[in-house]
N, C-alpha and C positions, 0 to 999 in steps of 0.2 A: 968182684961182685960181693957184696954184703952175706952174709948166711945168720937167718936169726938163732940164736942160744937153743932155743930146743930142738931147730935141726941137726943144729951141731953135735948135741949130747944126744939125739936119738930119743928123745923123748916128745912128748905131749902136755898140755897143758889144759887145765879144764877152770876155767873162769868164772864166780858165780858174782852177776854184774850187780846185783842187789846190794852185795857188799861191799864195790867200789865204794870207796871216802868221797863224796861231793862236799863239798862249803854250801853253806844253806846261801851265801851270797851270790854265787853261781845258780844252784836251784832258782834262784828267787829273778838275774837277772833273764836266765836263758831257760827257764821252763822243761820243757818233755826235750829240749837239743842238751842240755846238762849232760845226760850221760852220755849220749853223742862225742861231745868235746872230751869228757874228763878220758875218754879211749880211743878218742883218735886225733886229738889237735895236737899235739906234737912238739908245745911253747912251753910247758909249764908240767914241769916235772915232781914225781913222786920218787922214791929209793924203793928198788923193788928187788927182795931178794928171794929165794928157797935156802931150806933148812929140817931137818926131822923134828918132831916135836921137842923136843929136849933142846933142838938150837933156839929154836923160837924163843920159848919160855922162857932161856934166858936171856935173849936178845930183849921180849915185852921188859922184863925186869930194869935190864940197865938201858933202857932208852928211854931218853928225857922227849920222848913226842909218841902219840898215841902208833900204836902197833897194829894193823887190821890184816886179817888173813881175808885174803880176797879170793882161795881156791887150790888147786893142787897138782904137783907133777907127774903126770900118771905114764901108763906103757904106750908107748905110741911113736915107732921108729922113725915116721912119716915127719914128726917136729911139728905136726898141726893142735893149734891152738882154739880149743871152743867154748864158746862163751855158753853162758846157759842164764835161764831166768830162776828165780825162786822154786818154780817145782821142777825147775830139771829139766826145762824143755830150754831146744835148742836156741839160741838169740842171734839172727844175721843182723850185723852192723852194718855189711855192703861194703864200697870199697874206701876203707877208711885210712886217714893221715896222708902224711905227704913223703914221697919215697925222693932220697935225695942227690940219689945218684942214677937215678932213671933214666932214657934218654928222650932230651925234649924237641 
């Protein structure tokens, strides 16, 4: 069975959804489901990594494509991941993407 990455490493992760990258093309053809899909469709992929400040900065520098921090790896042994809004409140997406080895 699968284990995702911050179960693995015993960490948490805190998502601030505002700052997700949408394409205004996407905004424009899928409305208020934009950010729906851009976090849970599962087709179309971004490179999503961690790093301490100091990797970052100079990852932004020598990367020929725009660099967005979208939130951060905090203490949380449990490997649970929470999205949050603008001011910090909590965001349920509900039961999102498609699990590929699930049993059907």
């Amino acid at each position: 069975r699968p284990c995702h990455i911050c179960k693995a490493s015993q960490v948490g992760a805190r998502i601030e959804i505002d700052r997700v990258p949408i394409q205004p093309e996407v905004k424009a053809n899928f409305g208020d489901r934009a950010l729906e899909l851009a976090l849970s469709g599962g087709e179309d992929y971004e490179l999503l990594f961690t790093g301490s400040t100091e990797v970052i900065d100079k990852v932004k520098k020598a990367a020929s494509c725009l660099v967005t921090i979208i939130g951060e790896i905090i203490a949380d042994k449990t490997g649970k991941i929470t999205l949050v809004d603008k001011k910090g409140k909590p965001f349920n997406l509900g039961k999102p993407g498609w699990e590929h080895f699930a049993p059907r």
